[in-house]
C-alpha positions as CSV (number, residue, x, y, z in Angstrom):
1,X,12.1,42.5,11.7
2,X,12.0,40.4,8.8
3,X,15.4,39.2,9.1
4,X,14.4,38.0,12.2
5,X,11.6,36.4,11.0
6,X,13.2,34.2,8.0
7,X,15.7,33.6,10.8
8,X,13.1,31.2,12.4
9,X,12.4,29.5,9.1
10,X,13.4,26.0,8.5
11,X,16.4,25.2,6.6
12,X,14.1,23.5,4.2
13,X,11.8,26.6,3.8
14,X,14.9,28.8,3.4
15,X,16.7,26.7,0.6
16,X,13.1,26.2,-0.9
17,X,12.2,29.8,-1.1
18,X,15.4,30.2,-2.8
19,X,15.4,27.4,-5.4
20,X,11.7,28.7,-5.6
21,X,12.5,31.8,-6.8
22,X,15.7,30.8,-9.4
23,X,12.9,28.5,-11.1
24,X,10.6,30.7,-11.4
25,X,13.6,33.2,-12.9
26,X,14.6,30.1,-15.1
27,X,11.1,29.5,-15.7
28,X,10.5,32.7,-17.4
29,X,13.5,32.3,-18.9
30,X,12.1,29.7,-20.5
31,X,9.2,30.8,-21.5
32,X,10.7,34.0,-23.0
33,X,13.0,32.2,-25.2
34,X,10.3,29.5,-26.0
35,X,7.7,33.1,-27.2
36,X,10.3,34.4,-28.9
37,X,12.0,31.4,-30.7
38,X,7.9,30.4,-31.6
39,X,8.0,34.0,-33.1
40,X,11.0,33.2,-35.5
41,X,9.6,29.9,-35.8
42,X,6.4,31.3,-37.5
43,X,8.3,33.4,-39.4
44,X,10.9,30.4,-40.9
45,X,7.7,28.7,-41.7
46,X,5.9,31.1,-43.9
47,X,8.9,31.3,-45.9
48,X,9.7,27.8,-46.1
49,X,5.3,26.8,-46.0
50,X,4.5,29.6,-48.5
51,X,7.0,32.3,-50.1
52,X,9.3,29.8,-51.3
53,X,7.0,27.1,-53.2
54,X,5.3,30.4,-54.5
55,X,9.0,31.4,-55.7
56,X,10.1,28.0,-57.0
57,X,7.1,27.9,-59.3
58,X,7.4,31.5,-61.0
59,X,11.0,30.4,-61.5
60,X,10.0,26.7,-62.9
61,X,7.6,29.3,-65.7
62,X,10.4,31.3,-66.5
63,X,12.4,28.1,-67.1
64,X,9.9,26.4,-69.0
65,X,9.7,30.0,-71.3
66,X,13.1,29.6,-72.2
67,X,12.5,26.0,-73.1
68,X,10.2,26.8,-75.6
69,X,12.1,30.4,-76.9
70,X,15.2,28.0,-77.6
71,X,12.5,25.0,-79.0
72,X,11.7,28.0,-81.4
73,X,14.6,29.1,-82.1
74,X,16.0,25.6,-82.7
75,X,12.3,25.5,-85.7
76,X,14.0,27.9,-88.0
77,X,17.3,26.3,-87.7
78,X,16.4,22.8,-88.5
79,X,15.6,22.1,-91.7
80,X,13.4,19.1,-91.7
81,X,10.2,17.8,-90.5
82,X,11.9,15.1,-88.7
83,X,14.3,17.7,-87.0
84,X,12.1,19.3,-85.5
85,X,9.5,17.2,-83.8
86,X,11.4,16.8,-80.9
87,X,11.7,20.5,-80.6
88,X,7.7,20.5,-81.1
89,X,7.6,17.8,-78.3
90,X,9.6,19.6,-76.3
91,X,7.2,22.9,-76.8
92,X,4.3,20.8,-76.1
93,X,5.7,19.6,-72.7
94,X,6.9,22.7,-71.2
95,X,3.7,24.2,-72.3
96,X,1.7,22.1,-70.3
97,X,4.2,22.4,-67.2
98,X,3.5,26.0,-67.6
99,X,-0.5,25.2,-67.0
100,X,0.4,22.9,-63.9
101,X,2.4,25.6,-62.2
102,X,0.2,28.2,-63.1
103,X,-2.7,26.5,-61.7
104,X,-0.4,25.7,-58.1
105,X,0.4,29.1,-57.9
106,X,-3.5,29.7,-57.9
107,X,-4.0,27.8,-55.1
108,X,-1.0,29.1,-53.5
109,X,-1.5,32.5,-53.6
110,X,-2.9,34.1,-51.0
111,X,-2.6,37.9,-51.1
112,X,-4.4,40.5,-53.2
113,X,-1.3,41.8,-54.5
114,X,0.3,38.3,-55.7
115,X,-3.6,36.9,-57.0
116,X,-3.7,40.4,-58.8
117,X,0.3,40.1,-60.0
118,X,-1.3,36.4,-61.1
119,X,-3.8,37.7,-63.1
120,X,-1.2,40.2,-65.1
121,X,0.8,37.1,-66.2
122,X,-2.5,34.5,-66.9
123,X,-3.4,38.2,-69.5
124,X,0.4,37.8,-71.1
125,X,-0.5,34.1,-71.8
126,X,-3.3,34.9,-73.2
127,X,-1.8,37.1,-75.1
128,X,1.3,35.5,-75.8
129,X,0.0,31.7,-76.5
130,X,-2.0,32.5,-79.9
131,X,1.2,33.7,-81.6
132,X,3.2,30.8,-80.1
133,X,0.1,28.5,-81.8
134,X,0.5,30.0,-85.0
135,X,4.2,30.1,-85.0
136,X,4.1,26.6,-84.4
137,X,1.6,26.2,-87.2
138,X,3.8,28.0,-89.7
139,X,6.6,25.5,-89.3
140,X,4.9,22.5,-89.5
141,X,3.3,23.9,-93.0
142,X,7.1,24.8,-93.5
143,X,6.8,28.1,-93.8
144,X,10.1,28.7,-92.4
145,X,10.6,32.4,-93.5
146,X,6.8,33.5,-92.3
147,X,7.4,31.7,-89.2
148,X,10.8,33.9,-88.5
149,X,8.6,37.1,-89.8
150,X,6.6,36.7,-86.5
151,X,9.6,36.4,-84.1
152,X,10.7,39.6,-83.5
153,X,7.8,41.9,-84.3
154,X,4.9,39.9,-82.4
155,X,6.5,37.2,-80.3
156,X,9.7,38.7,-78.8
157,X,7.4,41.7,-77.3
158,X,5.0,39.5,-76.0
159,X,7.4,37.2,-74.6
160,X,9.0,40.3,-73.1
161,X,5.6,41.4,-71.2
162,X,5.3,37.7,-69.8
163,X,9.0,37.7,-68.8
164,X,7.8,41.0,-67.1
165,X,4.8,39.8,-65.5
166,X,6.6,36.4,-64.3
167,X,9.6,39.1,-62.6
168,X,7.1,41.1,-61.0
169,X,5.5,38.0,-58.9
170,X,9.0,37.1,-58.3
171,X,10.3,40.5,-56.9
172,X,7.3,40.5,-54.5
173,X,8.0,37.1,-52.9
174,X,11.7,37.8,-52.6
175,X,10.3,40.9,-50.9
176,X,8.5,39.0,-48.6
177,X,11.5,36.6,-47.5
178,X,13.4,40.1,-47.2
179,X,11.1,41.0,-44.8
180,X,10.5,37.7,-42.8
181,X,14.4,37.4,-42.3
182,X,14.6,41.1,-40.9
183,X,11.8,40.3,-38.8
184,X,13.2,37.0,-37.5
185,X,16.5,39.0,-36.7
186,X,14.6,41.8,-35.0
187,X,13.1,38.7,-33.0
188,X,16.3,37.1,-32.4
189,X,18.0,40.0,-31.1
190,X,15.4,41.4,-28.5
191,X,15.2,38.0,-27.1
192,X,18.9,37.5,-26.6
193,X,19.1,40.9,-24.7
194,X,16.2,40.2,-22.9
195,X,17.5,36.3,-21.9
196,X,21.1,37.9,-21.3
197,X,19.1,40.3,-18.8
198,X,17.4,37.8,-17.0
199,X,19.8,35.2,-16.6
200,X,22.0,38.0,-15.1
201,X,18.9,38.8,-13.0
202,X,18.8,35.1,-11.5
203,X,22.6,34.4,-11.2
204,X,22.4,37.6,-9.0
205,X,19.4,36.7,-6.8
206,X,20.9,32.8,-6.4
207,X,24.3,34.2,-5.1
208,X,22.4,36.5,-2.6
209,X,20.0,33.8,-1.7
210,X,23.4,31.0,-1.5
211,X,24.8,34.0,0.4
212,X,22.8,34.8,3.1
213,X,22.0,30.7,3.7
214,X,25.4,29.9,3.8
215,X,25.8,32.8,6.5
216,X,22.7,31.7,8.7
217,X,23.7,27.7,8.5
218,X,27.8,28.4,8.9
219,X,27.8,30.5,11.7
220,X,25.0,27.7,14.0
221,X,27.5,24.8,12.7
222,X,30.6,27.1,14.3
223,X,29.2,27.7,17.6
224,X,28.7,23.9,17.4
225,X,31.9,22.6,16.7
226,X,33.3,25.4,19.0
227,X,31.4,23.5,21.7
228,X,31.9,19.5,20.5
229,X,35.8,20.8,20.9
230,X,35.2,21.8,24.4
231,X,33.6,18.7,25.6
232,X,35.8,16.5,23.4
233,X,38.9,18.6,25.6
234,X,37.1,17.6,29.0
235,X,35.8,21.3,29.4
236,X,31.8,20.6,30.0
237,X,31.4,24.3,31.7
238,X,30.8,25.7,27.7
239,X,27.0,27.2,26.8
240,X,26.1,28.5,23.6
241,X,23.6,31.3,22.9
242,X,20.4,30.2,20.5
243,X,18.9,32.8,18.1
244,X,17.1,31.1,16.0
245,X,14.6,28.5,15.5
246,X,15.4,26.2,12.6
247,X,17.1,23.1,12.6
248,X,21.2,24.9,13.4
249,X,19.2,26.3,16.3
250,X,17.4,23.1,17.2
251,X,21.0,21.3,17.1
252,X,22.7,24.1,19.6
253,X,19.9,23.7,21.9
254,X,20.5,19.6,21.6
255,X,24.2,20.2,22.0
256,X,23.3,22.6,25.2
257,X,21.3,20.0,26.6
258,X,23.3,17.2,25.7
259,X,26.4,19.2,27.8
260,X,23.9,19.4,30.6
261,X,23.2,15.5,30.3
262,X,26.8,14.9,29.7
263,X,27.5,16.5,33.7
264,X,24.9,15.2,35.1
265,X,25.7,11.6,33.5
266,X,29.1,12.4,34.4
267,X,28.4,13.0,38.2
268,X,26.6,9.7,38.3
269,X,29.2,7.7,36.7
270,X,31.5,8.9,39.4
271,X,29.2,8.5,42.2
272,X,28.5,4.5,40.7
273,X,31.9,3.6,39.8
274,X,32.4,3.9,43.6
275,X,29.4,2.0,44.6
276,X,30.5,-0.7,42.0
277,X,34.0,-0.8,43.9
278,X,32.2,-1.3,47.1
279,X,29.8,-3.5,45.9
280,X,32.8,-5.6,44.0
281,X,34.7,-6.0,47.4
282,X,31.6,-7.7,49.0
283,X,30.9,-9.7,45.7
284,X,34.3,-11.1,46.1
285,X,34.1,-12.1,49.4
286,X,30.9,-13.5,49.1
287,X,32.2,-15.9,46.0
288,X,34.9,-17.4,48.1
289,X,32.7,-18.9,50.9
290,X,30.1,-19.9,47.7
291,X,33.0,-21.4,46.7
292,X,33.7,-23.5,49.6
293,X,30.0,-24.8,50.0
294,X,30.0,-25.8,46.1
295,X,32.6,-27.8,46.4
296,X,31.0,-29.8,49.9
297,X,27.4,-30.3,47.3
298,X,29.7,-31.5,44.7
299,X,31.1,-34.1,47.1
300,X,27.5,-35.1,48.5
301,X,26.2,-35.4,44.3
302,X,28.9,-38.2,43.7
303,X,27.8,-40.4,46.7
304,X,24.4,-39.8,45.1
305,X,25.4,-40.7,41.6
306,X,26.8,-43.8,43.0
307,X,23.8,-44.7,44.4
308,X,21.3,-44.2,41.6
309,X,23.5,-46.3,39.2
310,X,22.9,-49.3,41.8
311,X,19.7,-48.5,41.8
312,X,19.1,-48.5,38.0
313,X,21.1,-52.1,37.3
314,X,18.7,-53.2,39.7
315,X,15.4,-52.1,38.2
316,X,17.2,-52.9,34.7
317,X,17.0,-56.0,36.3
318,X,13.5,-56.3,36.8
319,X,12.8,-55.2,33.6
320,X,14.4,-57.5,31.5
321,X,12.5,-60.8,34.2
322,X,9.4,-58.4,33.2
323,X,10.0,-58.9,29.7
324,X,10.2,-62.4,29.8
325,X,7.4,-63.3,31.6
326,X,5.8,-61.1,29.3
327,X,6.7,-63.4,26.3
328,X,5.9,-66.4,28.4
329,X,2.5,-65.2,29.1
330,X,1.9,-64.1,25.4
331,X,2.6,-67.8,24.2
332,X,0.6,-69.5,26.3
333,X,-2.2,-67.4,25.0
334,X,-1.6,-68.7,21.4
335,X,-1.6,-72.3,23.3
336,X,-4.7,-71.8,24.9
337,X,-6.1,-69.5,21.5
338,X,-5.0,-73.1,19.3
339,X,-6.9,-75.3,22.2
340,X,-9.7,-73.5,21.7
341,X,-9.7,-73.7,17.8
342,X,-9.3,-77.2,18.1
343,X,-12.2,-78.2,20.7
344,X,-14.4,-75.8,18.1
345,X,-13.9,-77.6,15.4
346,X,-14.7,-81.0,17.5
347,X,-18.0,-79.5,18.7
348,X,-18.7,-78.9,14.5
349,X,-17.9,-82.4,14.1
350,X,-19.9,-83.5,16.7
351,X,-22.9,-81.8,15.2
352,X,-22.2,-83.4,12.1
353,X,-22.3,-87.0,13.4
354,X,-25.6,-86.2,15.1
355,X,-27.1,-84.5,11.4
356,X,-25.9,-87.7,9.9
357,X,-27.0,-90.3,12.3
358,X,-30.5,-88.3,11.8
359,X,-30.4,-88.9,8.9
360,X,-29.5,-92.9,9.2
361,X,-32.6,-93.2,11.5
362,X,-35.2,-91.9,8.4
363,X,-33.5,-93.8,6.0
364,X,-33.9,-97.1,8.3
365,X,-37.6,-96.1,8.6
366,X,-38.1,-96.1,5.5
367,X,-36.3,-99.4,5.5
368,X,-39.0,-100.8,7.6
369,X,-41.9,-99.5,6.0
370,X,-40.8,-101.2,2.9
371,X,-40.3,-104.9,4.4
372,X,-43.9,-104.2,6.5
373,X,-44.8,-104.0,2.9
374,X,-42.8,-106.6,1.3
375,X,-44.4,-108.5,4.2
376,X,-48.4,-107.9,3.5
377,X,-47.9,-108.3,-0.3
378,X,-46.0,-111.8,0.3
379,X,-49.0,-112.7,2.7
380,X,-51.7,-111.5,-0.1
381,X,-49.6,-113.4,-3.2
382,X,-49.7,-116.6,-0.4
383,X,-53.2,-116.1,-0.6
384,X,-53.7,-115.6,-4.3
385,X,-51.4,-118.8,-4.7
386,X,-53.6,-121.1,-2.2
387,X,-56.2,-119.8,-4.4
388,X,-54.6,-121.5,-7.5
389,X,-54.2,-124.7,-6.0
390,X,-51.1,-126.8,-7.6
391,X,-51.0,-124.0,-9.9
392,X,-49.4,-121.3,-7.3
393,X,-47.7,-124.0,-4.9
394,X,-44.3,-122.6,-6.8
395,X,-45.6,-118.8,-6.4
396,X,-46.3,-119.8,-2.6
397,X,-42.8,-121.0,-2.0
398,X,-41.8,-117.8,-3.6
399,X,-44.1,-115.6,-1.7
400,X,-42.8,-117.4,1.4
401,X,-39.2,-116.7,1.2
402,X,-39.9,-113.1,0.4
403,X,-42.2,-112.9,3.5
404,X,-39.8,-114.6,4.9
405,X,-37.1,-111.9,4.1
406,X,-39.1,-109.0,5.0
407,X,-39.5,-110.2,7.8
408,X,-35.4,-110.6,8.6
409,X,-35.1,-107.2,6.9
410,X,-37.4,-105.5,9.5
411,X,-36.1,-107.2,12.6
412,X,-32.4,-105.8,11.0
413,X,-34.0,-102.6,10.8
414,X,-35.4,-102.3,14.0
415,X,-31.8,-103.9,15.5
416,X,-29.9,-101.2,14.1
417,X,-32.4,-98.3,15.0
418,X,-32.1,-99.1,17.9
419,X,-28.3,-99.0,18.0
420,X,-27.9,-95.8,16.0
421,X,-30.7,-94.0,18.9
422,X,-27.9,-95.1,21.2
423,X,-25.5,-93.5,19.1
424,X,-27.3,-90.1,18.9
425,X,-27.6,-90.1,23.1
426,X,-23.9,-91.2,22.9
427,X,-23.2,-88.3,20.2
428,X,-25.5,-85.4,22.7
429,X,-23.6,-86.5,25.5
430,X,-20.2,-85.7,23.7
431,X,-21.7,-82.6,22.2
432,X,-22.8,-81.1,26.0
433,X,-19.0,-82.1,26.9
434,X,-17.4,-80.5,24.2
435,X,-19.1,-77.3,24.9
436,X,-18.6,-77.2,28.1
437,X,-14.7,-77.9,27.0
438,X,-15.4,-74.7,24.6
439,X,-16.5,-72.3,27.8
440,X,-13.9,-73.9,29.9
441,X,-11.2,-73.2,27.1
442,X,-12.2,-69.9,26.5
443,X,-12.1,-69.0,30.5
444,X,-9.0,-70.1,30.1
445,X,-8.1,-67.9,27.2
446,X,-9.1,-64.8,28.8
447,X,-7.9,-65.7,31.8
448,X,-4.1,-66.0,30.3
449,X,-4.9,-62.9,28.0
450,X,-5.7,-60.7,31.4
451,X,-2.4,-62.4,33.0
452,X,-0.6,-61.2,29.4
453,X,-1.8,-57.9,29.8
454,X,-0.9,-57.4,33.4
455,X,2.7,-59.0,33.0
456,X,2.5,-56.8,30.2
457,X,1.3,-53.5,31.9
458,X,4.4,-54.6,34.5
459,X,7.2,-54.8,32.2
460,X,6.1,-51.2,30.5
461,X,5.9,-49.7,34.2
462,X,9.3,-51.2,34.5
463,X,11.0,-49.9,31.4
464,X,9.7,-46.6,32.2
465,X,10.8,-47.0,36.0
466,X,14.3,-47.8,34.4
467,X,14.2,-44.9,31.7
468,X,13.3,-42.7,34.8
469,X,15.7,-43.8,36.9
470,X,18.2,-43.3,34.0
471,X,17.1,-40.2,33.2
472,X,17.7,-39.2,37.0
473,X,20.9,-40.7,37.1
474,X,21.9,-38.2,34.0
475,X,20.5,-35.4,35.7
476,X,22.3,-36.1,39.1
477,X,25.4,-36.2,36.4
478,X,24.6,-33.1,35.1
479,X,24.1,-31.5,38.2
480,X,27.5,-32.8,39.5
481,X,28.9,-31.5,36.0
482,X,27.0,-28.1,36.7
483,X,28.6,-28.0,40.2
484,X,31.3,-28.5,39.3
485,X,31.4,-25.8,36.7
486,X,29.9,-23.5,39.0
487,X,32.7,-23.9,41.2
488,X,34.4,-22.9,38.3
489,X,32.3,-19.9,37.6
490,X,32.7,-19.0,41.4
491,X,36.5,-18.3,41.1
492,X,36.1,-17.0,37.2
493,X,33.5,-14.3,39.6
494,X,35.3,-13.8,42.3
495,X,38.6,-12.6,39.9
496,X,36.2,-10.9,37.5
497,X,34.7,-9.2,41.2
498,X,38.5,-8.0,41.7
499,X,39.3,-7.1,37.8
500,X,35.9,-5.0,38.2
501,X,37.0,-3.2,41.2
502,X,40.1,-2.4,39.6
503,X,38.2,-0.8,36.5
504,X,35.7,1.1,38.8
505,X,39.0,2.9,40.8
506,X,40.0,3.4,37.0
507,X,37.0,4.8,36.0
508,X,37.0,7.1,38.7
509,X,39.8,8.4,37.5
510,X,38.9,8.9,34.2
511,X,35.9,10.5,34.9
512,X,37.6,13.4,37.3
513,X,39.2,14.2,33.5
514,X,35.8,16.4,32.9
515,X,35.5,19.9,34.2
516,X,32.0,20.2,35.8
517,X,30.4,23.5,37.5
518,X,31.9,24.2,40.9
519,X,28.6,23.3,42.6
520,X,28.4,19.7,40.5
521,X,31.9,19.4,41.7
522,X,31.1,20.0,45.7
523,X,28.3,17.6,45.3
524,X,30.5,15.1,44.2
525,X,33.6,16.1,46.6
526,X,30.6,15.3,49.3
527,X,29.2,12.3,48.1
528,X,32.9,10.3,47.6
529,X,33.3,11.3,51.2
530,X,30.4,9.8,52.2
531,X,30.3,7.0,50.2
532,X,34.1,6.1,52.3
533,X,32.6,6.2,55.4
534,X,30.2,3.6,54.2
535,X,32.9,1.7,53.1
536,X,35.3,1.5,56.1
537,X,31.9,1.4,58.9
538,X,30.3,-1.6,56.7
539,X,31.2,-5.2,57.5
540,X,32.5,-8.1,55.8
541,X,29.7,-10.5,53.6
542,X,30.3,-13.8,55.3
543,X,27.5,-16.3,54.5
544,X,29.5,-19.9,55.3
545,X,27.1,-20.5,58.1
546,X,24.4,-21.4,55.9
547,X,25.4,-23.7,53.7
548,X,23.6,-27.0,53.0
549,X,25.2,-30.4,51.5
550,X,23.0,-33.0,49.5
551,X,24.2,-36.5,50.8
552,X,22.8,-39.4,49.3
C-alpha cells in the first residue's frame, strides 16, 4: 500500500524526500561533531585560558628563588662591596618579580584548593623573607662569616618549605591539565564512534533511497524507449501499460497518446496526399489555359503603354506653354506693380505743388497788404509835405514815387494771384486725373495678378496632369512587367503542380511504411478506393472561355 502510494509521488517529491532525509542525517552529523568538538574546545581552553598561566607563574617563582639562592651564594663568595651589588641588584629584582606573580596568581586562582595551596606559600614568604632581609643586611655590614652562619640552619629550611609550597601549586595544575586531556580524549573518541555510526547510517539510507528511485524512473524510461523503437521501425500497433502517476507515468501516457495521434495523423496524410494528387492534376490544367489568356492581356498592355506615352508628351506639352505663360503673366504684374508706383508718387507730387502754390497765394497777400499800406502812408507823408509848403516839395516827390510803387507793387500782386489761382485749378484738375490713373492702375494690377494666378493654377493642374499621366504610364509598365512575370509564374506553377503530384504519389508510399490497426487500415483501403472513383468520374478544369484582354 505504501509502495503504491510513493509510486504516485512526483519525481521531485521522491528525490526531495530522499535528499531530505540525507540532510537531515548530515545535519545531525553536524551538529554531533560541532557538540562534541565545542566540548574539547572548552576543555583546550581552560588549560590554555587558566591552568597554564597559573603554571607559568609558580614556575616564573621557582625561577626567580633560584635567582636569589645563587645571588646569595654568589655574597659570600665575592669579596668586595663593589662585587656584590649587582648580586644585591639582582636580589632586589627577582624579589619584586616574586610580588608581581604572586599577586597574578591571586587573581588567577579560582579554586579553594589552589587559593588555599596560595595562602601556604604567601606563610613560607613570610616566613622566609625576614631571614633573606637580614642575610642581606649582614653582607652589606660585611659580616661575611655571620651571614654564611644563617644559610644552612635558618635559610636553606625555609627556602625548602617555599620550594615545597611553590611544588604543591604546581602538582595540582599539572593535575588539572592531566585531567582536561583525558577528558578531551574521552570526548574525542565517543564522538568519532558515534560520527562513524551515523555516517554509516546515511550512506546506507542514500543507497536505498538512490536504489529504489533509480528502479521506479529506469523501468518508465524502458517501456518508453521500447516504444519510440517501435514507432521509429514503422510498428504504430505498440501500447504500454501506466502504473503510476508521476512524471515517467505522465510521459508513457504522452507517448500512448502521441502513438494514437501518430495513426490517426498517419491515416490523414494518406487520405490528403491523394487529394493533393487530384487536386495537383486540375491545378495543372488549369495553369495552362491561365497561361494562354496572360499572354493575350500582356499583348493588349503594350498597345496600351504605347498609347499613354503619346498621351504624356502631349500634356508635357501643355505644361511646359503653361509654364510660360505663367512667367509672362507674372512679369507683367511687376510692369503694371512699377506703373502704379510711379503714378503714386506723381499724385504726392501733385499734392505738393498744390501745398506750395498755397502757400505762394498767402505770401502774395501779404504782398498786397503791405503796398495798400505803403500806399496810405505815401498819401499821409503827401499830406504832411503839402503841409510844409517848399519845405516838403522834396518829401512830396518822395512820397509820390513810393505811392507810386505801391501802387505797381499791388497791381503785380494782384496779376500774379490771379495766375497762381489758375494754377491751383490747373494743379486739382491733374490731381483728380492722377487718381483716377491710381484706381485705374491698380484695376489693372489685380486684374493681371488674378490672370497670374489662374495661368498659374493651370500650369500646376498641368504638371500634376503630366506627373499622373506618368505615373500611369509606369504602372501600365509595371503591370505589363507583372504579366509578364505572371506568365512566368504560370509555367513555374503548372511544373511545381506536376513536381507536387509526383511527391503526393511519393508520399503515399512512404506513409503505407507504418503499420496501423487492421480497422485504421480498412478505413483507409476504403477511402483510396473511393477517392479513384472521384478521380477517373471527375472532369477536366477548362476555364479558356472566360478570358478577357485589356486593349487600349
Amino acid at each position: 500500500m505504501l509502495n503504491k502510494y510513493i509510486r504516485n509521488w512526483k519525481i521531485g517529491h521522491k528525490l526531495g524526500l530522499g535528499f531530505a532525509f540525507v540532510i537531515l542525517l548530515m545535519l545531525a552529523l553536524t551538529v554531533t561533531g560541532y557538540t562534541q568538538l565545542g566540548r574539547v574546545n572548552q576543555g583546550v581552553n581552560l588549560v590554555v585560558k587558566e591552568v597554564y598561566p597559573k603554571t607559568a607563574t609558580v614556575n616564573r617563582i621557582k625561577s626567580d628563588l633560584d635567582h636569589i639562592a645563587r645571588s646569595m651564594r654568589n655574597l659570600l663568595l665575592l669579596s668586595t662591596l663593589d662585587e656584590r651589588k649587582p648580586e644585591q641588584a639582582a636580589i632586589d629584582k627577582s624579589g619584586k618579580q616574586i610580588e608581581l606573580d604572586l599577586a597574578q596568581f591571586g587573581k588567577l586562582a579560582s579554586s579553594a584548593e589552589e587559593k588555599k595551596l596560595l595562602k601556604a606559600v604567601l606563610a613560607a614568604k613570610q616566613r622566609y623573607q625576614p631571614v633573606l632581609d637580614k642575610f642581606l643586611k649582614l653582607v652589606v655590614e660585611n659580616e661575611v662569616e655571620q651571614a654564611k652562619d644563617l644559610v644552612l640552619p635558618e635559610i636553606a629550611p625555609l627556602q625548602d618549605q617555599y620550594f615545597a609550597a611553590l611544588d604543591q601549586l604546581v602538582t595540582l595544575q599539572t593535575s588539572q591539565m592531566e585531567r582536561s586531556g583525558s577528558d578531551a580524549a574521552s570526548i574525542s573518541g565517543a564522538a568519532q564512534v558515534l560520527m562513524i555510526i551515523l555516517l554509516a547510517f546515511a550512506g546506507l539510507v542514500a543507497v536505498l533511497i538512490a536504489i529504489l528511485t533509480t528502479r521506479a524512473i529506469t523501468a518508465s524510461l524502458k517501456a518508453a524507449i521500447l516504444l519510440a523503437e517501435s514507432v521509429a521501425g514503422g510498428d504504430l500497433r505498440a501500447d504500454i501499460e501506466v502504473r503510476s502517476n508521476d512524471e515517467t507515468g505522465q510521459l508513457l501516457t504522452s507517448l500512448n497518446q502521441m502513438s494514437q495521434s501518430l495513426i490517426n495523423t498517419v491515416g490523414q496524410v494518406r487520405k490528403s496526399s491523394e487529394n493533393i494528387g487530384l487536386a495537383s492534376r486540375e491545378i495543372a490544367n488549369g495553369n495552362l489555359d491561365l497561361s494562354n489568356r496572360t499572354e493575350q492581356q500582356a499583348s493588349g498592355l503594350e498597345e496600351t503603354a504605347a498609347s499613354m506615352e503619346q498621351l504624356t508628351a502631349t500634356v508635357g506639352q501643355n505644361a511646359e506653354n503653361a509654364a510660360q505663360a505663367h512667367d509672362l503673366a507674372g512679369k507683367a504684374y511687376q510692369h503694371a506693380g512699377k506703373g502704379g508706383k510711379v503714378i503714386d508718387q506723381v499724385e504726392l507730387t501733385m499734392g505738393a505743388i498744390k501745398a506750395s502754390s498755397n502757400k505762394i497765394v498767402d505770401i502774395i497777400g501779404v504782398i498786397d497788404g503791405i503796398a495798400f499800406q505803403t500806399n496810405i502812408l505815401a498819401l499821409n507823408a503827401a499830406v504832411e509835405a503839402a503841409r510844409a509848403g517848399e519845405n516838403g516839395r522834396g518829401f512830396a516827390v518822395v512820397a509820390a514815387e513810393v505811392r507810386n510803387l505801391s501802387q505797381r507793387s499791388a497791381s503785380a500782386a494782384k496779376e500774379i494771384k490771379a495766375l497762381i489761382a489758375d494754377s491751383v485749378g490747373q494743379v486739382d484738375a491733374g490731381g483728380k486725373l492722377v487718381n483716377e490713373a491710381s484706381l485705374t492702375m491698380r484695376d489693372i494690377v489685380s486684374s493681371v495678378q488674378h490672370v497670374a494666378e489662374i495661368i498659374s493654377e493651370i500650369s500646376a493642374a498641368s504638371r500634376e496632369q503630366n506627373t499622373g499621366i506618368v505615373q500611369v504610364n509606369q504602372a501600365i509598365s509595371m503591370m505589363d512587367q507583372m504579366t509578364q512575370q505572371n506568365a512566368a509564374l504560370v509555367e513555374q506553377a503548372a511544373a511545381a503542380a506536376r513536381s507536387m503530384q509526383d511527391e503526393a504519389e511519393l508520399l503515399v508510399e512512404t506513409v503505407a511504411v507504418f503499420k496501423l490497426e487492421k480497422a485504421m487500415q480498412a478505413a483507409q483501403a476504403k477511402t483510396q478506393t473511393q477517392l479513384q472513383g472521384q478521380v477517373q468520374a471527375r472532369p477536366a478544369l477548362s476555364i479558356s472561355g472566360n478570358s478577357k484582354v485589356l486593349r487600349g
